[in-house]
C-alpha positions as CSV (number, residue, x, y, z in Angstrom):
1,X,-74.1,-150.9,-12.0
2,X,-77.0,-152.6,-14.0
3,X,-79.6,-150.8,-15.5
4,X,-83.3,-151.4,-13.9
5,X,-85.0,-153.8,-15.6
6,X,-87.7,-152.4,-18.1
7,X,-91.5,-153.4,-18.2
8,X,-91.1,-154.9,-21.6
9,X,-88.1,-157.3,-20.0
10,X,-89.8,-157.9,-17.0
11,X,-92.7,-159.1,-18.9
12,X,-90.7,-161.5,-21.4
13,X,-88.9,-163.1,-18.2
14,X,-91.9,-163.5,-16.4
15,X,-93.1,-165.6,-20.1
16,X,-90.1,-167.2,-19.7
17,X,-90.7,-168.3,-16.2
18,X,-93.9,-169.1,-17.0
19,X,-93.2,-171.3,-19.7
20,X,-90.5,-173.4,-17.6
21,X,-93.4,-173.9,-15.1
22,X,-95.6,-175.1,-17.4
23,X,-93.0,-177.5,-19.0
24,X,-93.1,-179.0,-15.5
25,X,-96.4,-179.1,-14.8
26,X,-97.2,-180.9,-17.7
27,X,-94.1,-183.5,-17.0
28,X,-95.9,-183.9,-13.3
29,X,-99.4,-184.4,-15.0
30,X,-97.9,-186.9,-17.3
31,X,-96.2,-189.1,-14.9
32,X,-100.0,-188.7,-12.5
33,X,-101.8,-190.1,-15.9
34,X,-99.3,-192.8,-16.2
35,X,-100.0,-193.9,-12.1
36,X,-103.5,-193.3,-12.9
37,X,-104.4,-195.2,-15.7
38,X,-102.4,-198.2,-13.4
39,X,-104.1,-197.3,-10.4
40,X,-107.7,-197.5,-12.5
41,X,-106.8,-200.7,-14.1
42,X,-106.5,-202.5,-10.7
43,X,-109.0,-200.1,-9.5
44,X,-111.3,-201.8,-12.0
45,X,-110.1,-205.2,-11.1
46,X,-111.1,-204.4,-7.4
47,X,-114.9,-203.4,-8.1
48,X,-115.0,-205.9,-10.6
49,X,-113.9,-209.0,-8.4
50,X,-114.5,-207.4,-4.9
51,X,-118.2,-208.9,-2.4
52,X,-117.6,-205.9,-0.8
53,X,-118.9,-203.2,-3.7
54,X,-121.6,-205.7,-4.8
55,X,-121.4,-204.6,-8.3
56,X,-122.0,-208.1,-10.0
57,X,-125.0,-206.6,-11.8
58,X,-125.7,-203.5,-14.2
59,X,-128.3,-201.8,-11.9
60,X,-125.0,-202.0,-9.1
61,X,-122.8,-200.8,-11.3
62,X,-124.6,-197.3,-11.5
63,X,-125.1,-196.6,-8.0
64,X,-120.9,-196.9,-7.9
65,X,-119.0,-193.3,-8.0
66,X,-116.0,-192.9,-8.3
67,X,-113.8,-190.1,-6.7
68,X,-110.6,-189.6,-8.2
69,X,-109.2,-187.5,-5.1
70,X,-110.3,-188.3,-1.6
71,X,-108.0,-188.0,1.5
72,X,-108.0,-190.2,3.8
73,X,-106.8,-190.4,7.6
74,X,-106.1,-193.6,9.2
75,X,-105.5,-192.5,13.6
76,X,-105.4,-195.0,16.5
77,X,-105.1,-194.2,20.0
78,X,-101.8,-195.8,21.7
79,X,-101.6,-196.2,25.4
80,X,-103.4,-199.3,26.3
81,X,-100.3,-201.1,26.5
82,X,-99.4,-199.3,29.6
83,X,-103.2,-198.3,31.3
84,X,-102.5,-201.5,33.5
85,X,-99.7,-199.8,35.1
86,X,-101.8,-196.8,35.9
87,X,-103.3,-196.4,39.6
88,X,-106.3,-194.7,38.0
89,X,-107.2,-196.3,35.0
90,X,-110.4,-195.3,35.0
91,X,-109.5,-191.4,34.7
92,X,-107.2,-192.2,31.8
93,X,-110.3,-193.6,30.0
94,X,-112.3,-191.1,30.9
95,X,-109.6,-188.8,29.3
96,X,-109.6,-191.4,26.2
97,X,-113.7,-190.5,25.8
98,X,-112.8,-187.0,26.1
99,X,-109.8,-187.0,23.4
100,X,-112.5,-189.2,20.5
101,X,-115.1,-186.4,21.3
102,X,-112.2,-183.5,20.4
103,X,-111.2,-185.0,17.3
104,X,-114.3,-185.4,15.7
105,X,-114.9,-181.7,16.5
106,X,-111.5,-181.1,14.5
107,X,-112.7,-183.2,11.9
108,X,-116.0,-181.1,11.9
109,X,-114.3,-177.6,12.3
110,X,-112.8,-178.4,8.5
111,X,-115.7,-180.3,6.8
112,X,-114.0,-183.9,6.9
113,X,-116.2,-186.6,7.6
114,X,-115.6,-189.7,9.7
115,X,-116.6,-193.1,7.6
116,X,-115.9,-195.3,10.9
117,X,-114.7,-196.1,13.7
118,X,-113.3,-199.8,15.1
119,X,-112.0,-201.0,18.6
120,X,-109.7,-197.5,19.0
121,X,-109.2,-196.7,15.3
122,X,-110.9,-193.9,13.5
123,X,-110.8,-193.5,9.6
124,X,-111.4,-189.9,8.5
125,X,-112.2,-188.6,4.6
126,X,-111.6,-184.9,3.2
127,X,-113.4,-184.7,-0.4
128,X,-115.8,-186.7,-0.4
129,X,-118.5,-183.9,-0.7
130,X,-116.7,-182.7,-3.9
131,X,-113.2,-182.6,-5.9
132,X,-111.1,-179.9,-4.7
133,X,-107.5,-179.4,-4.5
134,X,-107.1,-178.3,-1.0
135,X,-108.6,-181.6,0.5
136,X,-105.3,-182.8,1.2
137,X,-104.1,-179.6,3.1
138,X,-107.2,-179.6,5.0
139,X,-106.4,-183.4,6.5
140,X,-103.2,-182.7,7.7
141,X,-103.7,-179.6,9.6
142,X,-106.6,-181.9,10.6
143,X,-103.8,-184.6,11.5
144,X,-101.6,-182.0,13.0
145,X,-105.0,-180.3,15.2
146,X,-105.5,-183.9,16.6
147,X,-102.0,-184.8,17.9
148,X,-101.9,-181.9,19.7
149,X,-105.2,-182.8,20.9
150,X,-103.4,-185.5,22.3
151,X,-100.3,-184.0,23.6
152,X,-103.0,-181.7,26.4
153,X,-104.0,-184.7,27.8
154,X,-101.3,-185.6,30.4
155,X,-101.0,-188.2,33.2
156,X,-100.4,-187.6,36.6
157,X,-96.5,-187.1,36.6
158,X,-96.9,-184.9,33.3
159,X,-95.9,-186.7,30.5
160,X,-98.7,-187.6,27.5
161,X,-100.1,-190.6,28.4
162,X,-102.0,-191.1,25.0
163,X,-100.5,-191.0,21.7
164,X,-101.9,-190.8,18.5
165,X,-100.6,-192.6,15.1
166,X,-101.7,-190.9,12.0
167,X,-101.0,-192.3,9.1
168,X,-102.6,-190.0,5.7
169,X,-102.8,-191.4,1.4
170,X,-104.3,-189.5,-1.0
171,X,-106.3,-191.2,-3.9
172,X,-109.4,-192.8,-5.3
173,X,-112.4,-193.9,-3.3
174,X,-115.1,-195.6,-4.8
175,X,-118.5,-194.6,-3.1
176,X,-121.5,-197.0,-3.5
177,X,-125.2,-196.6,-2.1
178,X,-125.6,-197.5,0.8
179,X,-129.3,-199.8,2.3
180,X,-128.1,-199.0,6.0
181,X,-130.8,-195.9,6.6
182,X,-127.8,-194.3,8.9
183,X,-125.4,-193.8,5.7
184,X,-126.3,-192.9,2.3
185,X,-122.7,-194.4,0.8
186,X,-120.4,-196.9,1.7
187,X,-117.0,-196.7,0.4
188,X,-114.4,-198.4,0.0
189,X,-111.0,-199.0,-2.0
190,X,-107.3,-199.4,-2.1
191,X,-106.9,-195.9,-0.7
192,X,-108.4,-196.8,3.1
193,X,-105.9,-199.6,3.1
194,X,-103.3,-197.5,2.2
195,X,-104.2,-194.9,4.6
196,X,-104.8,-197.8,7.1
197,X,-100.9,-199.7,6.5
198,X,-99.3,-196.1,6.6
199,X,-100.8,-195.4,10.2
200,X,-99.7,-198.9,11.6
201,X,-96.3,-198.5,10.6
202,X,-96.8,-195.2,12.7
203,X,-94.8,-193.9,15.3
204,X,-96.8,-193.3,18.2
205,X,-97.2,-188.8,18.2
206,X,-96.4,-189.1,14.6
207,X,-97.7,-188.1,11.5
208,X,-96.6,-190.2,8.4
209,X,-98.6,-189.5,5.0
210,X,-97.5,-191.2,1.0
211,X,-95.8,-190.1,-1.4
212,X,-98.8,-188.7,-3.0
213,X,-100.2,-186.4,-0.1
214,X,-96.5,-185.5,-0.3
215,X,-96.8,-183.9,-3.8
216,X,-99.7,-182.3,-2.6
217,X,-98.7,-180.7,0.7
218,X,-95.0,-180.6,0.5
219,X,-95.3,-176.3,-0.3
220,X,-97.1,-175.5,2.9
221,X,-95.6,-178.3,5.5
222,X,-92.5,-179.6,6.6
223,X,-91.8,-183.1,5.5
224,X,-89.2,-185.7,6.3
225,X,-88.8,-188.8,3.7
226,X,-88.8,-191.9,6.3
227,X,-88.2,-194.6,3.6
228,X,-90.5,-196.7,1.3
229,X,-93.9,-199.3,2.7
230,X,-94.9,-202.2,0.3
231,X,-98.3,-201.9,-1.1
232,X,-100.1,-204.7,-2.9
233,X,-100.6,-204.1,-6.4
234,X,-98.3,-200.7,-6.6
235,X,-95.1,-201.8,-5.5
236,X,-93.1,-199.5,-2.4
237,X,-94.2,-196.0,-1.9
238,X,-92.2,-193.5,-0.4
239,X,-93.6,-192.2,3.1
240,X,-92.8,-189.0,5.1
241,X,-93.5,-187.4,8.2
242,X,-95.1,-184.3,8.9
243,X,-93.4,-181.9,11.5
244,X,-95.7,-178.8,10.8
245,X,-96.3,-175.8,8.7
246,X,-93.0,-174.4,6.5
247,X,-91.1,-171.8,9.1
248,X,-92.5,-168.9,6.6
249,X,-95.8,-170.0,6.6
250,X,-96.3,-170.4,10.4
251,X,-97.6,-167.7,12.8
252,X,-95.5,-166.3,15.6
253,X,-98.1,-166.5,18.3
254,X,-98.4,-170.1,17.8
255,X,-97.3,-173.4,15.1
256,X,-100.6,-174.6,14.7
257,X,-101.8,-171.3,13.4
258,X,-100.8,-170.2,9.5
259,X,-99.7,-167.2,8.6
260,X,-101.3,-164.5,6.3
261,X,-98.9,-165.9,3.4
262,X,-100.4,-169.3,4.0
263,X,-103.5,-167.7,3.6
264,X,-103.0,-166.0,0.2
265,X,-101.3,-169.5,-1.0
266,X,-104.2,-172.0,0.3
267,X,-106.8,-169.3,-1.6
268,X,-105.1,-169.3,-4.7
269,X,-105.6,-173.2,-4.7
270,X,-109.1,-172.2,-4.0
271,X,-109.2,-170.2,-6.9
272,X,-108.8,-173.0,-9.8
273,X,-111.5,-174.5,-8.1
274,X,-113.6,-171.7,-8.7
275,X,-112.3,-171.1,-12.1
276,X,-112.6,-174.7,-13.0
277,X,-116.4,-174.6,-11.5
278,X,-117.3,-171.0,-12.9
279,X,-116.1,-171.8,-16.5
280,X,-118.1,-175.0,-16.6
281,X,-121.3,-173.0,-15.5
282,X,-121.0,-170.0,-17.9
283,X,-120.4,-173.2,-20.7
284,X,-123.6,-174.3,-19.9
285,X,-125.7,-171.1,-18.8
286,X,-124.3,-168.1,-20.6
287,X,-127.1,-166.7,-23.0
288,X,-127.1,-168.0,-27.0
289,X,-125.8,-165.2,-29.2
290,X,-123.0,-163.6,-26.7
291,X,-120.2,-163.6,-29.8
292,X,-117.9,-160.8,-27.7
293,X,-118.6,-161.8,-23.7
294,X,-118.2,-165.1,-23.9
295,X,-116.0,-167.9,-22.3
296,X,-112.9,-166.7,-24.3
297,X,-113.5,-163.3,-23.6
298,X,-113.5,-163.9,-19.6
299,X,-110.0,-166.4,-19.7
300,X,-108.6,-163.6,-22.3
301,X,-109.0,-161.1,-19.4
302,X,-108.0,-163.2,-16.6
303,X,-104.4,-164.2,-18.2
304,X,-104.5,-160.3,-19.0
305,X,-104.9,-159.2,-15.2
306,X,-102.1,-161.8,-13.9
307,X,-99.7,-160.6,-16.7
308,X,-100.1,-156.9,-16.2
309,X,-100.6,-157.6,-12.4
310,X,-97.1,-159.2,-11.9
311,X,-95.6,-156.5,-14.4
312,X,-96.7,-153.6,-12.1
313,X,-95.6,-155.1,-9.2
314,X,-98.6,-155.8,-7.0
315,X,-98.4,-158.6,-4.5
316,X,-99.7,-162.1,-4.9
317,X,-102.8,-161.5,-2.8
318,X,-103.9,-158.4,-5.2
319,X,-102.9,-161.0,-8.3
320,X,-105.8,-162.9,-7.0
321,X,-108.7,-160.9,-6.1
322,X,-107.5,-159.4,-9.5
323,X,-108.0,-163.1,-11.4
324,X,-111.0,-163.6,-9.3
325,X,-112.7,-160.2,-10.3
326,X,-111.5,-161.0,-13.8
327,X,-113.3,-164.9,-14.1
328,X,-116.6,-163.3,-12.3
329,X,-116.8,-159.7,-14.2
330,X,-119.0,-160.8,-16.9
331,X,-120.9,-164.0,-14.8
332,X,-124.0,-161.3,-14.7
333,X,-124.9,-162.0,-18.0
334,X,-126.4,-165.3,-17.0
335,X,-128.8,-163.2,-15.4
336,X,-129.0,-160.4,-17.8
337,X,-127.4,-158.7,-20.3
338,X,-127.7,-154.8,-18.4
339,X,-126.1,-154.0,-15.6
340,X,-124.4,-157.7,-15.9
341,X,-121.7,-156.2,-14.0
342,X,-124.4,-155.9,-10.5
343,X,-125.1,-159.1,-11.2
344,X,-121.9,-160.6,-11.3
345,X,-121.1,-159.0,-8.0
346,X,-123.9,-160.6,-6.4
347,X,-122.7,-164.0,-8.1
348,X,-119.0,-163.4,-6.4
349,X,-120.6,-162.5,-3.0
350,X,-122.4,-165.5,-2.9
351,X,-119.3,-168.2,-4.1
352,X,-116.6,-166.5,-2.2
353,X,-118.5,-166.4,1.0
354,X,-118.7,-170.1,1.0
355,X,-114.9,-170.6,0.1
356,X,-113.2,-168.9,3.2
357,X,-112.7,-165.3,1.7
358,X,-112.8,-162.7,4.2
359,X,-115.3,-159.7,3.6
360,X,-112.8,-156.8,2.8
361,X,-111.2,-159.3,-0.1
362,X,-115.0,-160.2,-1.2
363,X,-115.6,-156.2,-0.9
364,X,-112.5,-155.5,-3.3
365,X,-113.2,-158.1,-5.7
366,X,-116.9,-156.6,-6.2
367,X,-115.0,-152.8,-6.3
368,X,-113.2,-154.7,-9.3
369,X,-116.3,-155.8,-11.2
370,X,-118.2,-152.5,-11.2
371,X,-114.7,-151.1,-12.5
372,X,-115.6,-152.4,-16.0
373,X,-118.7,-150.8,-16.1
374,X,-118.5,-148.0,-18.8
375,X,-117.0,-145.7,-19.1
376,X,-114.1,-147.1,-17.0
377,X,-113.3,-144.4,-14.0
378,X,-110.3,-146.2,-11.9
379,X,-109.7,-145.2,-8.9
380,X,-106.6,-147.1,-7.6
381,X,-104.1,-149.3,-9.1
382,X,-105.7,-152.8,-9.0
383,X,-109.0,-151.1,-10.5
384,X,-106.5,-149.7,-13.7
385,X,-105.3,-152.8,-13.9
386,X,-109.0,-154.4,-14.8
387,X,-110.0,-151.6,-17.0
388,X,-107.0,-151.8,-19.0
389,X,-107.2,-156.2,-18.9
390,X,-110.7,-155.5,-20.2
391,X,-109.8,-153.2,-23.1
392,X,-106.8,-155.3,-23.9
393,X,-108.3,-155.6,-27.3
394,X,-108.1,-151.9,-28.3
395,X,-104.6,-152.6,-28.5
396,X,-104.3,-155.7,-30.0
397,X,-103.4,-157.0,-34.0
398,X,-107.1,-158.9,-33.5
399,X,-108.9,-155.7,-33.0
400,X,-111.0,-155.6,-36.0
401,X,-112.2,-159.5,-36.2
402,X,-112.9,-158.8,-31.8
403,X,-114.6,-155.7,-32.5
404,X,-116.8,-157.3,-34.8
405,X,-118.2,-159.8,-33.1
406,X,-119.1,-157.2,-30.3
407,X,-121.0,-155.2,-33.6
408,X,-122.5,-158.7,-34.2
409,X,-123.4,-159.1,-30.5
410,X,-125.1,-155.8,-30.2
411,X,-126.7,-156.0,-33.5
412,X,-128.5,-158.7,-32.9
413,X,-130.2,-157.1,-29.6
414,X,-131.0,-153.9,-31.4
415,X,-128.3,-152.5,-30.3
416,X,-126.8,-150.5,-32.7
417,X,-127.3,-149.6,-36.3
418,X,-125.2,-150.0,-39.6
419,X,-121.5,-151.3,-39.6
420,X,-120.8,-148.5,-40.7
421,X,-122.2,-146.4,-38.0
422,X,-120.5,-148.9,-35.7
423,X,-117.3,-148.3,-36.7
424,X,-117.6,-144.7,-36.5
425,X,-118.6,-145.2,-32.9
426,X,-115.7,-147.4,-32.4
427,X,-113.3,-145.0,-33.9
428,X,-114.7,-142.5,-31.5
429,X,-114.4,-144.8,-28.8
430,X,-110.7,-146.0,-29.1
431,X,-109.6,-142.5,-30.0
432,X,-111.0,-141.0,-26.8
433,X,-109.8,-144.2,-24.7
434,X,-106.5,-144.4,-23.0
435,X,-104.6,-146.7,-21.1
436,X,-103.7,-146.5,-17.7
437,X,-101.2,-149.0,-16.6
438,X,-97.3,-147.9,-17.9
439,X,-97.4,-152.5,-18.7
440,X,-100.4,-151.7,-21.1
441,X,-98.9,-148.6,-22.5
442,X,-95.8,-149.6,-23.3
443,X,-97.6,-153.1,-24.6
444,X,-100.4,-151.9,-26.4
445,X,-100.6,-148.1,-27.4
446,X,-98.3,-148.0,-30.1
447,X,-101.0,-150.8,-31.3
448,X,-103.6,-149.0,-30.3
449,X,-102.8,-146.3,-32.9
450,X,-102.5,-148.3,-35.9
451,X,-105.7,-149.7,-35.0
452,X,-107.5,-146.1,-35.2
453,X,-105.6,-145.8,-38.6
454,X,-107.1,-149.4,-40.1
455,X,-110.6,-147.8,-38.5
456,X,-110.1,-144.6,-40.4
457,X,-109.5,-146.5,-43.8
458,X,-112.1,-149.5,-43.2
459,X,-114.7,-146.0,-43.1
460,X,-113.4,-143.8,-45.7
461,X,-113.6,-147.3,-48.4
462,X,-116.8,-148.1,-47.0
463,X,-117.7,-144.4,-47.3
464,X,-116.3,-144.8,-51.1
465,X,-118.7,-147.4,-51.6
466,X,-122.1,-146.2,-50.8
């Protein structure tokens, strides 16, 4: 029988794994650039050449913005074909006005906004009010809300009398300024086209999407490859269909519904958002003269709470309120520099609340934060977890240059006293401080000692000197 695996090996194949990973991420974002840079050259060649944009002068030019990841949704209602054969024609149109006002309540219930509507076609956009990388999720459980929208409304012997085609791309849009007082932007671009020649080649109840909403959804839906559509300027794209969520993701009381799993994997999308977001603010905002809690400091401890996290064995949903606690723990000193970590909770309240986290994961992300308020007191696994990701540095080989620039932090608040006199607190500090995950232990306490032994000698030369 094989012996259990150790925290040490667990940790070095969970490296491993997370080395391959990143191999292939980086593989994926070089082969987007490559589509990218072509997409932007004829992109260019578009706004450049196009009546449409009316960007023939500078002034135009900068009024144009470009979105680099807008989804789009291309629907049309089918069933005119065979209203003539009806013996109430006028009920099935009635039904028609009924099934337009539902899905732009859809569209509304997940923040996508219609840019217009033609004879019975509808072109919808997720995105537009900001990048994210959940936009393309969001349209096709909008897509998948709508046709069975359309599937309640029935004729008189039973069978669905109007169908829907949906046809979804994901890409650039370009968004202009608009005169019309209704709209502030117009937009426009290869992307609506796309959308537009996917949902003609539609089915009618069917959802096809491109290749590139494929990328992006294919780990939360069910996707069938249909074949490859000609597009001007980018050769055949592959196009799927969508059937509905993956079996493991999908509530049993009904398909349309996700799961909790869902849940925990749409938020973590949410999360580099928010990273991506929060990092850029505390660039820009964090105080002059923070040399310890800075930007490094916060990613330091948000890689440290994943690693330990996965090593202990918590589940993916603790993994991220533990990353999220991690990237907001030390936001509060935007605010101010005591009791930063209050502030920071008030920072995570706010932002969360507005990204579709429920209260008790909001609570136990702010029950994280005050956790690395001095002296650390944890009271349950997660909150050892953050104490000891703070602290990493206690155990590390960069423990003297790190503790340093917390002396010069402090020093130049008034803070403390000599260097001297701060490495005697130090000493005192990391003697009496202990570890309290068996990951950080087994990682960092043998460290940890030789650390107080470098302390012990920095004091007794310094001592030598005076």
């Amino acid at each position: 029988m094989d012996e259990p695996e150790s925290y040490i090996e667990r940790i070095q194949r969970l490296a491993t794994q997370n080395k391959e990973l990143r191999e292939q991420l980086d593989e994926m974002v070089k082969r987007f650039n490559n589509v990218e840079s072509v997409s932007q050259h004829y992109q260019e060649a578009l706004l450049k050449y196009s009546p449409e944009e009316v960007l023939s002068d500078k002034k135009s030019r900068k009024k144009a913005k470009r979105l680099k990841t807008v989804s789009i949704l291309f629907v049309t209602m089918k069933g005119f074909e065979e209203l003539y054969k009806h013996k109430d024609p006028a009920a099935m149109i009635d039904l028609l006005d009924d099934l337009v006002m539902a899905l732009e309540d859809i569209a509304f219930e997940y923040n996508v906004v219609k840019l217009k509507s033609y004879g019975d076609n509808m072109i919808f956009a997720a995105g537009l009010q900001g990048e994210n990388r959940t936009n393309p999720i969001d349209i096709v459980r909008v897509a998948l809300d709508m046709r069975a929208a359309s599937r309640r409304i029935v004729g008189p012997d039973g069978e669905q009398f109007w169908q829907l085609k949906i046809g979804i791309h994901t890409g650039p849009v370009v968004a202009t300024l608009s005169d019309n007082q209704s709209t502030n932007y117009n937009f426009s671009g290869d992307s609506i086209n796309i959308a537009c020649r996917i949902g003609d080649a539609c089915r009618g109840d069917s959802i096809f999407i491109s290749v590139m909403t494929y990328e992006l959804i294919k780990e939360f839906f069910k996707s069938d490859r249909l074949g490859q559509m000609p597009v001007k300027y980018k050769g055949n794209i592959n196009m799927y269909s969508v059937e509905g969520f993956l079996p493991e993701l999908q509530s049993a009381s009904s398909e349309l519904i996700p799961n909790h799993t869902y849940r925990v994997k749409y938020l973590t999308l949410k999360f580099m958002d928010i990273q991506e977001e929060l990092l850029d603010y505390l660039e820009q905002n964090l105080p002059d003269h923070l040399y310890y809690h800075n930007v490094k400091h916060t990613i330091d401890v948000t890689t440290e709470v994943e690693l330990i996290g996965w090593a202990e064995g918590v589940s993916e949903e603790d993994i991220l309120l533990l990353k999220l606690a991690a990237l907001f723990h030390d936001a509060g000193h935007t605010i101010s520099y005591a009791n930063h970590e209050y502030h920071s909770t008030v920072m995570a309240r706010e932002k969360l609340s507005a990204y579709d986290f429920t209260q008790s994961q909001i609570d136990k992300v702010c029950s994280l934060i005050m956790a690395t308020k001095m002296p650390p007191e944890p009271k349950d696994i997660l909150e050892c977890i953050m104490c000891d990701s703070d602290l990493d540095y206690l155990g590390r080989s960069d423990f003297i240059p790190v503790s340093n620039s917390l002396y010069k932090e402090l020093k130049e608040r008034d803070m403390v006293g000599s260097l001297q006199e701060w490495n005697n607190k130090q000493l005192s500090f990391i003697t009496n401080h202990q570890y309290y995950t068996k990951t950080a232990l087994q990682l960092r306490e043998v460290n940890k000692q030789q650390q107080i032994e470098r302390l012990e000698l920095l004091i007794k030369e310094s001592a030598l000197k005076e």
